[in-house]
C-alpha positions as CSV (number, residue, x, y, z in Angstrom):
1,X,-112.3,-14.9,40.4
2,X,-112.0,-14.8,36.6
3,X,-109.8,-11.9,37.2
4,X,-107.5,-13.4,39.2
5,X,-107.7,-16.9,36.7
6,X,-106.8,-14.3,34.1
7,X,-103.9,-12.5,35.6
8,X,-102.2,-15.9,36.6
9,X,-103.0,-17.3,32.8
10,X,-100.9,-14.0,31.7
11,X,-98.2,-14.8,34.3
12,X,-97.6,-18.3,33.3
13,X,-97.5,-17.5,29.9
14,X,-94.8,-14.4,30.0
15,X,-92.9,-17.2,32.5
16,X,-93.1,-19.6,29.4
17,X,-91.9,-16.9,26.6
18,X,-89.2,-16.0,29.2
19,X,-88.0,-19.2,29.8
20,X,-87.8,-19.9,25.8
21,X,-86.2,-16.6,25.5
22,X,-83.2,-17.9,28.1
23,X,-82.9,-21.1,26.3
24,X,-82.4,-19.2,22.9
25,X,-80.0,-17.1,24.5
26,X,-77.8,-20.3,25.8
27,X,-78.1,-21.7,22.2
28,X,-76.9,-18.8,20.5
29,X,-74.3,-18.3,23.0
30,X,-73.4,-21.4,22.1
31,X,-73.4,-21.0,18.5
32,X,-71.4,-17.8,18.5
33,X,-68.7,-19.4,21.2
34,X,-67.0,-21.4,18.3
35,X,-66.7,-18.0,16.4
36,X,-65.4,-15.7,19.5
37,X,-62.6,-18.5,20.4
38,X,-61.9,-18.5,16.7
39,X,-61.1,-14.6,17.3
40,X,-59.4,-14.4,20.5
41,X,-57.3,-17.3,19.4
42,X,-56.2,-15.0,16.4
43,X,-54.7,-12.4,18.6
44,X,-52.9,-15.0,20.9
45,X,-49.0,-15.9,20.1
46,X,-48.4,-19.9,18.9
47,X,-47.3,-21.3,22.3
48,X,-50.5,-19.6,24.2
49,X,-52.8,-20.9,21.4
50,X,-51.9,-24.4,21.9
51,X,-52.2,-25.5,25.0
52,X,-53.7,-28.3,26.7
53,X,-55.4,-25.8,29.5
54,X,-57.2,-22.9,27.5
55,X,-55.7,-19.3,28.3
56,X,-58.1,-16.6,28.6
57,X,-55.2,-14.7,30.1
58,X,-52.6,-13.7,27.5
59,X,-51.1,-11.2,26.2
60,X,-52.4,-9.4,22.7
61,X,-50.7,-9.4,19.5
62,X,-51.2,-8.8,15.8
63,X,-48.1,-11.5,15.1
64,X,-50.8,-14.1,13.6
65,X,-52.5,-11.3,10.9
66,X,-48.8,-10.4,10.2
67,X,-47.7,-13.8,9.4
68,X,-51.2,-13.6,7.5
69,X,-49.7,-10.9,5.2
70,X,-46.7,-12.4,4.8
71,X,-47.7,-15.6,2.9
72,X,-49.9,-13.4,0.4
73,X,-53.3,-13.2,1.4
74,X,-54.0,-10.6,-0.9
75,X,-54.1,-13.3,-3.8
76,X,-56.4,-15.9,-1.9
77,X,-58.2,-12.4,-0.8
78,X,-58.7,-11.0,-4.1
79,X,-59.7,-14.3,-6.1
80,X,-62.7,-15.1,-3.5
81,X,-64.1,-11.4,-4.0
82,X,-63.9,-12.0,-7.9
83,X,-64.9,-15.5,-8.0
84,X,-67.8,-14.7,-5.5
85,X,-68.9,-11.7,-6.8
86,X,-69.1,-12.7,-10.4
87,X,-70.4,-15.5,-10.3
88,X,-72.8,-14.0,-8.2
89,X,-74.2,-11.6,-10.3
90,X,-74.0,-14.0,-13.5
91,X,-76.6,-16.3,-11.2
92,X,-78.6,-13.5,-10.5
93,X,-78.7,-12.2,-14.4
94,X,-79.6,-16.1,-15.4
95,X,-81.8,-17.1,-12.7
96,X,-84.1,-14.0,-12.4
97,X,-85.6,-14.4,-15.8
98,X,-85.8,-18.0,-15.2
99,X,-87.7,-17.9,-12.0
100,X,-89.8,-15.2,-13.3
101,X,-90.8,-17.5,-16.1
102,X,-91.1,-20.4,-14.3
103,X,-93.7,-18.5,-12.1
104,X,-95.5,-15.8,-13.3
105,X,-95.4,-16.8,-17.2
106,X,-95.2,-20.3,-16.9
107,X,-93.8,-22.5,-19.9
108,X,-94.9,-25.8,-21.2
109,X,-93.3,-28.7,-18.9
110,X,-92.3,-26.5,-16.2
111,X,-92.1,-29.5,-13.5
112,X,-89.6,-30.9,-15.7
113,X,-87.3,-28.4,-16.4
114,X,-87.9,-27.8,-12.8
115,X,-86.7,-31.1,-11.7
116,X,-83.9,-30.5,-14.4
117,X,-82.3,-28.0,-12.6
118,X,-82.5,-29.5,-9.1
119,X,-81.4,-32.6,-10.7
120,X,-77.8,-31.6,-11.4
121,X,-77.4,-30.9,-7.5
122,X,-77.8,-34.7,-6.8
123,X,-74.7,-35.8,-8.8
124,X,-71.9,-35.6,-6.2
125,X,-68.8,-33.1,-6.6
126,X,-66.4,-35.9,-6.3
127,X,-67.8,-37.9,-9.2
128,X,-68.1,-35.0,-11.9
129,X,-64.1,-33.8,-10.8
130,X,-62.2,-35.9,-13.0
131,X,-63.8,-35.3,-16.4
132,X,-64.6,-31.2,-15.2
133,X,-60.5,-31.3,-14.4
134,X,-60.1,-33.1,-18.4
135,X,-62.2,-30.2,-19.4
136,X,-60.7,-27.8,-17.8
137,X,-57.0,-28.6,-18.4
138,X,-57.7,-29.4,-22.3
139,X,-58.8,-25.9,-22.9
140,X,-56.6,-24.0,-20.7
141,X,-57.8,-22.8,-17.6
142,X,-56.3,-24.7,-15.3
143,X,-55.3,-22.2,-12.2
144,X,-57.9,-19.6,-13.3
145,X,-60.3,-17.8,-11.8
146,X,-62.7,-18.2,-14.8
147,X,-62.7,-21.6,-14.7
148,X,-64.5,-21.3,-10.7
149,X,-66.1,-18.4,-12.1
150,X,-68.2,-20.7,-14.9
151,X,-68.5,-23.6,-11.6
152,X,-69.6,-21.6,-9.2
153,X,-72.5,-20.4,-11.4
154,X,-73.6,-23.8,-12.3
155,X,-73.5,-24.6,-8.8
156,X,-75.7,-21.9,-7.4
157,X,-77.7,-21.4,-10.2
158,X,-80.6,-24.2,-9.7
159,X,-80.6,-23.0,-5.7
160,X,-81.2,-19.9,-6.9
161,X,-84.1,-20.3,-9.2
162,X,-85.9,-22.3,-7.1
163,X,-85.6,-19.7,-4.2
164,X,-86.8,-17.1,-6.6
165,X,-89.4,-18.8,-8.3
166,X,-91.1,-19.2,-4.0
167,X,-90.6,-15.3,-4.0
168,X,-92.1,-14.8,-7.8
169,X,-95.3,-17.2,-6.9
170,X,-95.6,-14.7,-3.7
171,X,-96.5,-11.8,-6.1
172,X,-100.2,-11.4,-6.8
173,X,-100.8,-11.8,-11.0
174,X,-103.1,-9.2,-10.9
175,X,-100.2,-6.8,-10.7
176,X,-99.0,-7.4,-14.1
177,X,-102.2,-7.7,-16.0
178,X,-103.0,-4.4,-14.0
179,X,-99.5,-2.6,-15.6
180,X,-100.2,-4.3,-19.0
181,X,-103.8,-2.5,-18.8
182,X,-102.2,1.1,-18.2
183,X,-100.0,0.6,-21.4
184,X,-97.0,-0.2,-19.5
185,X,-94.4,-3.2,-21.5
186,X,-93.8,-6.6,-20.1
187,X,-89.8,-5.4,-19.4
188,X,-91.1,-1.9,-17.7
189,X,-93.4,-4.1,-15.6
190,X,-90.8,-6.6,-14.3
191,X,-88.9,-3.8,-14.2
192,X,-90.8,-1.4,-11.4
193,X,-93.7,-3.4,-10.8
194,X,-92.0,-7.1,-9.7
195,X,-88.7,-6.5,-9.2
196,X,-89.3,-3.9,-6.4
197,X,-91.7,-6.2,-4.3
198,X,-89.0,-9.2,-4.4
199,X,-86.0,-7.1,-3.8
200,X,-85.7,-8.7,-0.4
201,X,-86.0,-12.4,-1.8
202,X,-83.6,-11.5,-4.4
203,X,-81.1,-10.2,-1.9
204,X,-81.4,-13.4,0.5
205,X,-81.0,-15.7,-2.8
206,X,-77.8,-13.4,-3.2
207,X,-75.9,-13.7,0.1
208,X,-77.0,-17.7,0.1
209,X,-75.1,-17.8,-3.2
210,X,-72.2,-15.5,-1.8
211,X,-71.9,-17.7,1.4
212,X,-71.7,-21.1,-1.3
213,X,-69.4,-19.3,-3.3
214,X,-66.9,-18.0,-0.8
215,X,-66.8,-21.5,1.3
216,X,-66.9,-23.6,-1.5
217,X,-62.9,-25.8,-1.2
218,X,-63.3,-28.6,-3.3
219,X,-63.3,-26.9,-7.0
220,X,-60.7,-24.2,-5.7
221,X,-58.5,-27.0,-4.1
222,X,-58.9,-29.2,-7.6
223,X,-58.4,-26.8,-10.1
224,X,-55.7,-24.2,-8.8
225,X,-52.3,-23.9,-7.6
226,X,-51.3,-20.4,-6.7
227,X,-52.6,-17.9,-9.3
228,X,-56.2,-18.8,-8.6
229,X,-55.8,-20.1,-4.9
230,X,-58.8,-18.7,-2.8
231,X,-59.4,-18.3,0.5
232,X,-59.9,-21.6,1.6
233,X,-57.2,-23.1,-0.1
234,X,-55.0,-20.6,0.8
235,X,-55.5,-21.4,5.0
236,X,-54.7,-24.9,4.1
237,X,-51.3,-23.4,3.5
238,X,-51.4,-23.0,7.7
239,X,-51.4,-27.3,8.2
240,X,-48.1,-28.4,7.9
241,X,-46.5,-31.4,8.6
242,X,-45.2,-30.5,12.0
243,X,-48.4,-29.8,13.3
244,X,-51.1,-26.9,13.0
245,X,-50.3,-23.2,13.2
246,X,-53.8,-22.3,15.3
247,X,-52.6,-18.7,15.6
248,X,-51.9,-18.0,12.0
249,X,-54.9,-20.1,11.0
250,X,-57.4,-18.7,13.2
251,X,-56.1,-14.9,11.9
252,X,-56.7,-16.2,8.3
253,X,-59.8,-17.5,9.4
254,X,-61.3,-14.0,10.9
255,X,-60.0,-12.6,7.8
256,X,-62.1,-15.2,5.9
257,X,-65.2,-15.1,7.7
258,X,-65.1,-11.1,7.9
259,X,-65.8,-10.2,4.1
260,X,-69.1,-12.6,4.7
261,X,-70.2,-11.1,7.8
262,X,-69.8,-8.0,6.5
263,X,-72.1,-8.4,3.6
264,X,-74.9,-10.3,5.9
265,X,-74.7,-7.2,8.4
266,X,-75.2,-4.7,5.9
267,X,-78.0,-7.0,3.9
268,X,-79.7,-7.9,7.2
269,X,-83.0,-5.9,6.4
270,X,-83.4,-7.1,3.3
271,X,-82.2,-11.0,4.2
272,X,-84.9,-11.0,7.1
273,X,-87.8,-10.0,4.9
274,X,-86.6,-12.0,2.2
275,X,-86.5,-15.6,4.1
276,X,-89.8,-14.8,5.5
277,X,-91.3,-13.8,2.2
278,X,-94.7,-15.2,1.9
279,X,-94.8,-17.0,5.6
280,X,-97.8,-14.3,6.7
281,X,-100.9,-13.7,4.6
């Protein structure tokens, strides 16, 4: 009899896990269903992408990415890559050593440069722009990439330490008094000792900063004109005042979002064991 009570238990159970693993289907399906229209729509020509009555049944073409080319999206292309990547790896040069004495050499008053950093996030974008765009215009960079270069940075950069000091508190002490007991230097222990065992946190902390970099519209839209433009301000080229181009903006849109997906396929390893750094002891 407790066989049988077993066995049923065990049923029920896989029933349950099955049902939750339908229902997380449906929700990703329905996630991803904004994205796939977004892509389809992209190889559709203007009067079969807007239409009252959605056509599934068209007729390919590349029209939309060539229009795409057309305007120049090399520029808006180019500038996101720059901006992104270099501000990217400026966060990462700042904010490593700053997480790492935040954690595992703490300084005096850490909460408080702690709530320092996290502090300039609560100041809203629209109220710093007018005296960032005095800044920026009185010494010159107005439509350059250096500007959103220097911005981005100080935008990620508190997101970062704090997401790097978790991953840095995750590492056991131990380890570096161990490698200071075999001789080894503080910089030679950060160096293969630390760095290697938050690799993965480091890498998530990247891509979050990529994916904040590359979408970020409201510097890019204050601060440049054409030189500078990036990818976001360059689709905005797409609404005009006749109405919107959905073919043309949905190709520059894949073309957008592929640079992004790209880097979060190849970093998926990494980015898995990175957000769930520290969640089992």
């Amino acid at each position: 009899m407790s066989t049988t009570t077993a066995g049923r238990a065990r049923k029920v159970k896989r029933r349950k896990f099955e049902a939750w693993g339908v229902l997380a289907w449906i929700a990703g399906l329905g996630f991803f269903f904004p994205v796939f229209w977004m892509v389809l729509t992209a190889f559709k020509q203007e009067v079969d992408a807007y239409t009252d009555t959605p056509k599934l049944i068209f007729t390919p073409t590349l029209d939309g990415f060539r229009a795409v080319f057309d305007q120049g999206v090399g520029t808006g292309l180019l500038n996101s890559l720059f901006a992104t990547g270099i501000s990217t790896l400026l966060v990462l040069a700042l904010g490593v050593p700053a997480a790492f004495a935040l954690s595992l050499r703490p300084v005096a008053k850490t909460r408080d440069a702690l709530f320092f950093f996290i502090s300039t996030k609560m100041l809203p974008i629209v109220a710093a722009i007018v005296p960032l765009y005095v800044i920026v215009s009185n010494i010159g960079l107005l439509d350059n990439i250096w500007a959103l270069i220097v911005l981005y940075t100080a935008m990620n950069l508190p997101i970062a330490i704090w997401m790097m000091r978790s991953f840095f508190l995750e590492v056991p002490g131990e380890l570096l008094e161990a490698a200071s007991l075999d001789g080894a230097s503080l910089w030679r222990s950060v160096r293969e000792v630390i760095l290697p065992l938050v690799s993965p946190g480091i890498a998530a902390t990247a891509l979050i900063c990529v994916i904040f970099s590359w979408n970020e519209f409201f510097f890019a839209v204050s601060l440049t004109a054409v030189r500078a433009q990036t990818m976001p301000v360059f689709m905005v080229g797409f609404i005009a005042g006749e109405g919107l181009y959905w073919a043309k903006l949905c190709a520059a849109a894949t073309m957008a979002a592929l640079p992004v997906v790209l880097a979060g396929w190849l970093a998926q390893n990494k980015l898995v064991r990175g957000l769930s750094f520290g969640a089992i002891k």
